[in-house]
C-alpha positions in Angstrom: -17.1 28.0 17.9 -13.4 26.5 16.5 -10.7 27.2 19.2 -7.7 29.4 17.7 -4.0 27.8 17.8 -1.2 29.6 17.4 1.8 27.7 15.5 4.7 27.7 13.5 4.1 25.5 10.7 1.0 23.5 9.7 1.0 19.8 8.1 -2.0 19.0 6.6 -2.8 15.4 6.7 -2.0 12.9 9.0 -0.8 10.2 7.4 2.9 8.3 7.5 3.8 11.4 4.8 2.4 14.2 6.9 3.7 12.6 10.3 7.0 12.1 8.8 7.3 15.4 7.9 6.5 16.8 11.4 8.9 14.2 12.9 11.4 15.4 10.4 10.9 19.4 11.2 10.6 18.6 14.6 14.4 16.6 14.7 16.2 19.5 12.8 14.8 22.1 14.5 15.8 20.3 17.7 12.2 21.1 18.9 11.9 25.1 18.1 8.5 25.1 16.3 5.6 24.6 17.3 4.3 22.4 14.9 0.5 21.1 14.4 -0.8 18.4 12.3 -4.6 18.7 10.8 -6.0 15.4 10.2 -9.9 15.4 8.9 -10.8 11.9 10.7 -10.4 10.5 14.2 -7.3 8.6 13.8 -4.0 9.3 12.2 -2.0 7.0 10.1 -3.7 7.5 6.5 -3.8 3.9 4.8 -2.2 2.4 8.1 -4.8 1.3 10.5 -4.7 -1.1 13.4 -8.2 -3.2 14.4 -8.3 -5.2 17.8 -9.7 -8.2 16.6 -11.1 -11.8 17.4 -7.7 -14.6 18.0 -6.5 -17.9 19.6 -5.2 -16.2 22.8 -8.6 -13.9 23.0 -7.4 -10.6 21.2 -4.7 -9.3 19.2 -3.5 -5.8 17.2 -4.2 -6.7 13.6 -3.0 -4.1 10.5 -6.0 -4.1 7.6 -4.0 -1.1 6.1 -0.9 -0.9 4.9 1.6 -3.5 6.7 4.7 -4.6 4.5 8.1 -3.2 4.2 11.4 -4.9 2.1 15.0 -4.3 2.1 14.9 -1.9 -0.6 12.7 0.6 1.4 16.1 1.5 3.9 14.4 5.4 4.5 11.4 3.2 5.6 13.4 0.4 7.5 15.9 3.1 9.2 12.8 5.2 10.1 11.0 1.9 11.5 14.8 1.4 13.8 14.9 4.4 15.2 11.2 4.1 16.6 12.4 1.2 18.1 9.8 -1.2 16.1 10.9 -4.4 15.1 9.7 -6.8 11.9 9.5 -10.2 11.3 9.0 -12.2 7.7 5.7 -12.7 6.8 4.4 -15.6 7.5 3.8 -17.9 4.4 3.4 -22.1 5.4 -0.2 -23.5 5.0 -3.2 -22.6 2.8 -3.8 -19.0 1.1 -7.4 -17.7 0.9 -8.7 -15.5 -2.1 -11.4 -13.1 -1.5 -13.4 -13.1 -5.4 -16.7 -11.8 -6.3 -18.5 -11.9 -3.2 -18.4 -13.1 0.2 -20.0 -16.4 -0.6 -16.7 -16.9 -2.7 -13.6 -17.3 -0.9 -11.5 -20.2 -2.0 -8.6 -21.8 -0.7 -5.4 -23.1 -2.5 -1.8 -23.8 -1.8 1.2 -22.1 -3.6 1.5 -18.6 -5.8 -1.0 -19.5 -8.2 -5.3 -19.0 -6.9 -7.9 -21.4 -8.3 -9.9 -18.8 -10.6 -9.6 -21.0 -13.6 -7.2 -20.7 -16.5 -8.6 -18.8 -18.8 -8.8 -16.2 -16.3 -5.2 -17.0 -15.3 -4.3 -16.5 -19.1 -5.8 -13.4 -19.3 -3.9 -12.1 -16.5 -0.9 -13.4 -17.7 -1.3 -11.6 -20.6 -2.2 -7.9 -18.8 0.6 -8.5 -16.8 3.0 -8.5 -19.7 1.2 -5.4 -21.1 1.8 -3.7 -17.8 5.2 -4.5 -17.2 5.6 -3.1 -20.7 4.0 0.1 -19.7 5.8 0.2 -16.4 9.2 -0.1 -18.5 8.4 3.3 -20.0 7.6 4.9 -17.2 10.7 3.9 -15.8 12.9 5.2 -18.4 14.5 9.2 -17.1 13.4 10.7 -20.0 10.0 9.2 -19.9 8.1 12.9 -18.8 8.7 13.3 -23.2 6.0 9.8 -23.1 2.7 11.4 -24.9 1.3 8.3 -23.3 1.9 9.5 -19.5 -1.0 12.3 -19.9 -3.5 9.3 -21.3 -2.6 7.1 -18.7 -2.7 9.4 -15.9 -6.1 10.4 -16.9 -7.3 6.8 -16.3 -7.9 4.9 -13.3 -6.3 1.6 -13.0 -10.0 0.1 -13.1 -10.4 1.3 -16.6 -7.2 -0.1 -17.7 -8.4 -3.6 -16.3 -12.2 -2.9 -17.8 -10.5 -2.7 -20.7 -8.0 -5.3 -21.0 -10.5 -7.9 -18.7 -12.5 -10.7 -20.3 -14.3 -11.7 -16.9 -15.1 -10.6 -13.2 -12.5 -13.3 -12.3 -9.6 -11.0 -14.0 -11.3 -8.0 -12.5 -11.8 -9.5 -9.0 -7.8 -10.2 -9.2 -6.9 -7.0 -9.9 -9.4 -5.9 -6.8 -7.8 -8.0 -4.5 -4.2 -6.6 -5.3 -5.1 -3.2 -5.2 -6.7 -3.9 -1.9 -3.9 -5.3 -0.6 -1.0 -3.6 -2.7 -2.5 0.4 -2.4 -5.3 -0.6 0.0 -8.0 1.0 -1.7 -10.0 0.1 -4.7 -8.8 0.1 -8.3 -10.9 3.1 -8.9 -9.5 4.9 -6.1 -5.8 5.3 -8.1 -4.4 6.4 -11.6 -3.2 3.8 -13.9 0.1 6.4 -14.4 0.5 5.8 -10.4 -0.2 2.1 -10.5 2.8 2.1 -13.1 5.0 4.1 -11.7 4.7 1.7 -8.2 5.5 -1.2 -10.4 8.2 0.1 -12.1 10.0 1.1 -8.9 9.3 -2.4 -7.6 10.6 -4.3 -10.8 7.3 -5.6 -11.7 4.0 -6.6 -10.7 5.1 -10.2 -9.2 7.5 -8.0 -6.7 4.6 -6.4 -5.5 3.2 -9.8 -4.7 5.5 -11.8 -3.6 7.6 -12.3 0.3 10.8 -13.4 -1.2 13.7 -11.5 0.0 13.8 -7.9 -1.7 9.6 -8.3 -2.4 7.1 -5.9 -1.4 5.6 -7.8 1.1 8.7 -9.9 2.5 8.3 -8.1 5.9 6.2 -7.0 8.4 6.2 -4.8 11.9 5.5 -6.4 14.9 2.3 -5.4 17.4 1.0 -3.2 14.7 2.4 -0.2 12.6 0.5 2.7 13.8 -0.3 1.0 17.3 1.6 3.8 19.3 0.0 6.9 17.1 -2.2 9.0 18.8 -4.5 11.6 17.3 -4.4 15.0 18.4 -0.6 14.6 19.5 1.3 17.6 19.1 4.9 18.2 18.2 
């Protein structure tokens, strides 16, 4: 039999959107609701997760969710200083490691651009232009008049790269950036979404890249979500 709880206001989902917004209430409010946040699985944090994993000194607090913040996410970067969690630049001397097909296929290479071979590197060149083009529109304020937007937001960005893909190499790129990027899978998101991300970021590259003012030129120290705690109330 479910225990009864008697509250104020109710957040459903747990994740950095839902705890923010129960942090937020909470601050305003000065503490005078009682406020309760419903999460479906055993740990809160959404796409963030932390894994105690395998390192030189034994063990460490890794992030396999999302882990990167830039300068031009200050709502995210003031929220990050006032919990008293520091970053650090992400680390980018030595080799890189791409994760392809399979598990049998992870190569390593040096630099921005990953050994899949250049007519697959062609190819992507090409979809990227195509999406930057797309992501343009999108970007534009009177873009909700777009007929396209409907089309678009009815597809899954997988779809968009079945289409526009003329091998699994292609197809395994856009996997691991999605993974990385969104993490989840290319099916898992809308191509609208995908576009409205890259537009906001000035690009796909930005999304990729840890030069200053890139999506991934920053990281949290010990772990983003390492101090959450499900079941916390506020």
């Amino acid at each position: 039999m479910m225990n009864e709880t008697t509250c104020d206001v109710v957040v459903i989902g747990g994740g950095l959107s839902g705890l923010s917004a129960a942090y937020k209430l909470y601050k305003e409010f000065n503490g005078k609701f009682k406020i309760v946040v419903l999460e479906a699985r055993d740990q809160v944090g959404g796409r963030l997760k932390n894994e105690t994993l395998p390192a030189a000194s034994g063990y460490d607090v890794w992030d396999v969710g999302g882990q990167w913040v830039c300068q031009s996410q200050q709502r995210v970067l003031r929220l990050l200083e006032e919990m008293k969690m520091e970053t650090f630049n992400q680390y980018t001397e030595g080799e890189n490691l791409v994760f392809c097909k399979h598990a049998d296929d992870i190569r390593k290479y040096k630099g921005l651009i990953p050994p899949v071979g250049v007519f697959n590197l062609i190819n992507y060149s090409l979809i990227e232009r195509k999406i930057n083009k797309m992501s343009a529109e999108v970007g534009k304020t009177d873009s909700f008049k777009n007929p396209q937007l409907a089309k678009w937001d009815s597809m899954t960005l997988q779809s968009f790269s079945d289409q526009n893909s003329y091998s699994d190499g292609v197809s395994s790129l856009f996997s691991c950036m999605t993974r990385v990027v969104f993490g989840c899978e290319p099916s898992q998101i809308s191509l609208l979404f995908f576009l409205y991300v890259c537009a906001s970021a000035n690009g796909v590259t930005k999304l990729l890249e840890t030069v200053e003012g890139s999506a991934q030129e920053l990281r949290v120290k010990v772990g983003i979500i390492t101090s959450l705690r499900p079941k916390q109330s506020f």
